[in-house]
C-alpha positions in Angstrom: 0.0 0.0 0.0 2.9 2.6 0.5 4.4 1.5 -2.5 1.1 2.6 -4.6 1.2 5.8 -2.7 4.2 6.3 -3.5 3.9 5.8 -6.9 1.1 8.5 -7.4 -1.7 5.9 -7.1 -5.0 7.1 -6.0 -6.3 4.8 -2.5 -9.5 5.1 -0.4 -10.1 2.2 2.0 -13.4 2.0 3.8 -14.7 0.1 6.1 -17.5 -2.2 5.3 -20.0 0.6 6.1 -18.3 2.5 3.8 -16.7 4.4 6.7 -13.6 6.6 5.1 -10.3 4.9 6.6 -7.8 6.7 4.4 -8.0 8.9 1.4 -4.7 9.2 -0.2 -3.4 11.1 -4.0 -6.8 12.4 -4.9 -6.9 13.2 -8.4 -7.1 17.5 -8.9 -10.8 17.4 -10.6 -12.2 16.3 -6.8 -11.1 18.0 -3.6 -10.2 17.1 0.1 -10.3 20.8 1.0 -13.4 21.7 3.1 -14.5 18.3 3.4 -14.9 17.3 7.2 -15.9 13.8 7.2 -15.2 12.8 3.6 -17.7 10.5 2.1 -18.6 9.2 -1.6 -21.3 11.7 -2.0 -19.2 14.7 -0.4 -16.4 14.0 -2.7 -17.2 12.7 -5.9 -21.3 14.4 -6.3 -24.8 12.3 -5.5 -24.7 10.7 -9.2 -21.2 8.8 -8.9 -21.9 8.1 -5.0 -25.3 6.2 -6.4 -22.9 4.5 -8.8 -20.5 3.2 -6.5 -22.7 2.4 -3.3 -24.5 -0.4 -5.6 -21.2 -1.8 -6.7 -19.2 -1.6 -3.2 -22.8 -2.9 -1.6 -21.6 -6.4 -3.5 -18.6 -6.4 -1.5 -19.7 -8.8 1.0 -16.5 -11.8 0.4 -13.0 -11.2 1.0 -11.3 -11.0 -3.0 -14.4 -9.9 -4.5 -13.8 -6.8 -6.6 -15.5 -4.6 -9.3 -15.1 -1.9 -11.4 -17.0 1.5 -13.2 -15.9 4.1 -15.1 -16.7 7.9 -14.2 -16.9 11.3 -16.5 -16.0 14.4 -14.9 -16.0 17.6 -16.4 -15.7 17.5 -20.5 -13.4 14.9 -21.4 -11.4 12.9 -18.2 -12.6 9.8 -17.5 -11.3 7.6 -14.0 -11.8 4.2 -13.2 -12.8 3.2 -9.7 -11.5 -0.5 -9.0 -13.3 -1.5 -5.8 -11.9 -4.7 -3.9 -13.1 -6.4 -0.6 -9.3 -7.4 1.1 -9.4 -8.8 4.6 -7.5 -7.4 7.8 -6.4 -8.7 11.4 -9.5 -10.0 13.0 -10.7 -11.0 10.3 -12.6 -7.9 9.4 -13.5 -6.6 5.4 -11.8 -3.3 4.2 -13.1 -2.2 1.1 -10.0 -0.9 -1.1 -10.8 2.0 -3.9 -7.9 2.7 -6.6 -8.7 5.9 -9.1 -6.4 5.5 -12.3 -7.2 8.4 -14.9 -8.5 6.9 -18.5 -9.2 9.7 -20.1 -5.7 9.4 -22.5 -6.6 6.1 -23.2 -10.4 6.7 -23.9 -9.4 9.3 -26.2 -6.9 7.0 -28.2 -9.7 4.9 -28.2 -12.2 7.2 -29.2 -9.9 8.3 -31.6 -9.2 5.2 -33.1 -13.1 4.3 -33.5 -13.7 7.6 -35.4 -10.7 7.1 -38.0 -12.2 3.6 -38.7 -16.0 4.8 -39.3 -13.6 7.8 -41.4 -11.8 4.4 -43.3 -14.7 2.7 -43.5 -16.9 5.9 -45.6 -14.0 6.8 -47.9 -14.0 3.1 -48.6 -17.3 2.6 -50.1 -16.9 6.0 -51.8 -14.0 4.8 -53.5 -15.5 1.4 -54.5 -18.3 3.6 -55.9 -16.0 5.6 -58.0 -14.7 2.1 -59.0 -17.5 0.8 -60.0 -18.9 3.8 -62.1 -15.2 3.9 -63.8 -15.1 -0.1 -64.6 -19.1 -0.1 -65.8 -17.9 3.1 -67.9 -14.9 1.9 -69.2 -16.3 -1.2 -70.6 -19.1 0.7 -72.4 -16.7 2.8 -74.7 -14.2 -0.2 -74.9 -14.4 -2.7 -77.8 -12.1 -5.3 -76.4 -11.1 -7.1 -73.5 -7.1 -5.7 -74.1 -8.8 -2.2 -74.4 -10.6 -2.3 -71.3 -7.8 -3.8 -69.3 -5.7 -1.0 -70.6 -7.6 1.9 -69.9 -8.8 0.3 -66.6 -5.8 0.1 -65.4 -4.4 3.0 -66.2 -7.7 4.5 -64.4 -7.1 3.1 -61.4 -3.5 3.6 -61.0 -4.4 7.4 -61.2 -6.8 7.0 -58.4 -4.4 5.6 -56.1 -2.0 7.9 -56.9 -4.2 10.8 -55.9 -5.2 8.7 -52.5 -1.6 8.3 -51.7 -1.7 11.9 -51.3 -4.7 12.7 -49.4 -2.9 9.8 -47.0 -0.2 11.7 -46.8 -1.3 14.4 -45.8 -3.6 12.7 -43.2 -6.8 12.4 -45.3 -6.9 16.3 -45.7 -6.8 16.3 -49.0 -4.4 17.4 -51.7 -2.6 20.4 -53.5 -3.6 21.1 -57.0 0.4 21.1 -57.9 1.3 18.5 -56.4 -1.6 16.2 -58.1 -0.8 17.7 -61.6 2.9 16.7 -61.2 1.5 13.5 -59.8 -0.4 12.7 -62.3 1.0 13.9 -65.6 5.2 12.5 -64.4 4.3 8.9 -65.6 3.5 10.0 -69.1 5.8 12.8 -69.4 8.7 11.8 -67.3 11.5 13.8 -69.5 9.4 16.2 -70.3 8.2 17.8 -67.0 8.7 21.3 -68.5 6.3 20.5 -71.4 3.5 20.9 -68.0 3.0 24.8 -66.8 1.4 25.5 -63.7 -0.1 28.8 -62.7 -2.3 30.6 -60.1 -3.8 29.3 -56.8 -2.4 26.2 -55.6 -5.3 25.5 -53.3 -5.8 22.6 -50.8 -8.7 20.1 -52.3 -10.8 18.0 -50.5 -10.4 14.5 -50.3 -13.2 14.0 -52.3 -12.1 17.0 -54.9 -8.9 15.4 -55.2 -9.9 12.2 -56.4 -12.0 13.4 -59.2 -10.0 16.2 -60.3 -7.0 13.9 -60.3 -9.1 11.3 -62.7 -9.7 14.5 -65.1 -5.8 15.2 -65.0 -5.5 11.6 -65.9 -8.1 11.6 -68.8 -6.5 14.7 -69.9 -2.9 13.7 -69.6 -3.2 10.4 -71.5 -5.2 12.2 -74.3 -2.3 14.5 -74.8 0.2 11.8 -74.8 -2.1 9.2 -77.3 -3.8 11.9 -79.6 -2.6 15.8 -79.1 0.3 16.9 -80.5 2.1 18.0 -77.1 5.4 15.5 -77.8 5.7 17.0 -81.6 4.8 20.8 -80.9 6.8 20.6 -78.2 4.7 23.5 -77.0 3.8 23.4 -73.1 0.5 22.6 -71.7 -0.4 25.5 -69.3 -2.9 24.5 -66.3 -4.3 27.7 -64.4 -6.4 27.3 -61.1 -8.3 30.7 -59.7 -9.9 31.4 -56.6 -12.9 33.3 -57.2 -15.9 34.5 -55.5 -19.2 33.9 -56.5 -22.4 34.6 -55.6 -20.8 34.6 -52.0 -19.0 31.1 -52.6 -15.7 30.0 -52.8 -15.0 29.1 -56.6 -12.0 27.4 -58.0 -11.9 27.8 -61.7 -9.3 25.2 -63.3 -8.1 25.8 -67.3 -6.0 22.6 -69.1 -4.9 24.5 -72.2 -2.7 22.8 -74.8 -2.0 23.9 -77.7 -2.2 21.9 -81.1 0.5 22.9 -83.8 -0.9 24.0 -87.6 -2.3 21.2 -90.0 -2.0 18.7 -86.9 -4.8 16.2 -87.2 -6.9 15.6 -84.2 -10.5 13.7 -84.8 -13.4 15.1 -83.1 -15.9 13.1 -85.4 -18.3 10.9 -83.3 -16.0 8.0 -83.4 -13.1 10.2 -82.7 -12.3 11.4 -79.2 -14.9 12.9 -78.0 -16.4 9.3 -78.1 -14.0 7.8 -75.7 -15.0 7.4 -71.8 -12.6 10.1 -71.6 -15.2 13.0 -72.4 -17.6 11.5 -70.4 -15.4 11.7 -67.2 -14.3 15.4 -68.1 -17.7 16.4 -68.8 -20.0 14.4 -66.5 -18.8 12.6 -63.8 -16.2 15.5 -62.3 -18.2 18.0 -62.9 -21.1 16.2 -61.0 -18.9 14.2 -58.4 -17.4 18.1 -57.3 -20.9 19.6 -57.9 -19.9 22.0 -60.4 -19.7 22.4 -64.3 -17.1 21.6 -67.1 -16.7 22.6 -70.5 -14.5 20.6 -72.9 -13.6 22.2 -76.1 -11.2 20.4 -78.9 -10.5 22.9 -81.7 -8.6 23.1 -84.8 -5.4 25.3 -82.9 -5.8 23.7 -79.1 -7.5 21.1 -77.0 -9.2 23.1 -73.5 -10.8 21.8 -70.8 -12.7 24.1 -68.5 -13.8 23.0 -64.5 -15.4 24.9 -61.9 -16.7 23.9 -58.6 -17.5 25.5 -55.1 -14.5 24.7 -53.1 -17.1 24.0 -50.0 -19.3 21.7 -52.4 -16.9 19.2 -53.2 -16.4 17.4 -50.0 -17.3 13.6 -49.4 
């Protein structure tokens, strides 16, 4: 028993009419001071007496023990461990420890609300998944095809996740998901990328989508524009605006195509491939905001706008 007290460990030991025999290391949140003849109720409030009067009322054996937890103020949390040793003559001393849970209560706490945070983002990204896979094979007319694109799909969605990871699910920089996302096809030719304006903070959700269009648009370059010919840079600008008293980020892919260069917008051209539809429909609408994709004889621009409140899972 010294040794506990020594060690910081809060001690009550009662008598088996719940008599206070010693009161030792009370935690700060209850007080000694004014107390003349401490009891449960004059030390710890009528609710937590209640509580422990039924539980030490089971102390009737020696070794029987028991245990509840207690909330004071906003956020500590104390267990009471309550155990019924036995003294000389045979007499029943009940023994109270306080230990202070409100650290681990919080980890735990903590931990439970990161999971339910895991567990959302999850299904949202099997949704996007699923919309990308049922899409994919619409505009695809092979097996090979499908695999390609598929995969190319969802390597840009987990590139744009490892960031929002990183940066502990807050979400990511413009920048740093145009660079991520437009290195793999233009590793040598990073400068042939411009980037411009606002480098603003997306959502998680934002992120995702936005990355997918930077994908779309990236690949198109690469397969069908004339960016590795012209060698003319693709400039991307992002600007926070304000709108009708909302936070609006305007984002502007413009490449350049160089004269006489052939690019087919017929039906079966690109503006048939599941790449439109992502640019046009499902960012837009994932972000709630609007998109405007433009393929001309001189350049190839995409247009996206979306409240940057709007566009959060």
């Amino acid at each position: 028993m010294p040794a506990l007290i020594d060690l910081g460990a809060c001690i009550i030991i009662q008598d088996t009419q719940q008599n206070y025999l010693l009161v030792a290391n009370l935690p700060q949140v209850w007080s000694l001071q004014g107390v003349d003849a401490p009891s449960d109720a004059s030390l710890f409030g009528d609710d937590v007496a209640a509580k422990l009067h039924t539980l030490k009322s089971e102390m009737t054996e020696l070794g029987r023990k028991g245990h509840i937890e207690v909330t004071a103020g906003s956020d500590q949390v104390f267990e009471f461990r309550v155990q019924a040793v036995g003294v000389e003559g045979g007499n029943l001393h009940l023994v109270t420890t306080i230990n202070d849970r409100s650290e681990e209560r919080h980890r735990e706490r903590l931990l439970r609300a990161l999971l339910r945070e895991v567990s959302h983002r999850s299904k949202n990204l099997l949704a996007i998944i699923q919309s990308i896979a049922l899409q994919t094979a619409r505009y695809s007319g092979s097996l090979d095809l499908f695999l390609h694109k598929f995969r190319g799909r969802l390597y840009s969605l987990s590139q744009s996740q490892d960031l929002i990871t990183d940066s502990s699910w807050r979400g990511a920089y413009l920048f740093d998901l145009v660079q991520q996302q437009t290195e793999k096809y233009l590793p040598d030719n990073k400068h042939l990328v411009r980037m411009g304006g606002d480098n603003v903070l997306l959502t998680p959700n934002a992120s995702l989508h936005v990355g997918l269009a930077l994908h779309e648009l990236v690949v198109n370059a690469v397969s069908h524009g004339s960016v590795m010919r012209s060698r003319l840079p693709i400039e991307v600008a992002a600007n926070r605006v304000h709108v009708d008293g909302h936070d609006v980020l305007e984002i502007v892919w413009d490449e350049a195509l160089i004269e006489n260069d052939s690019v087919d917008v017929s039906e079966d051209g690109m503006r048939s491939h599941f790449g439109s539809t992502v640019l046009e429909r499902v960012v837009p609408a994932s972000v709630n905001g609007k998109a405007r994709y433009v393929i001309s004889n001189d350049r190839i621009q995409y247009r996206l706008s979306f409240p940057l409140e709007g566009a959060s899972d």
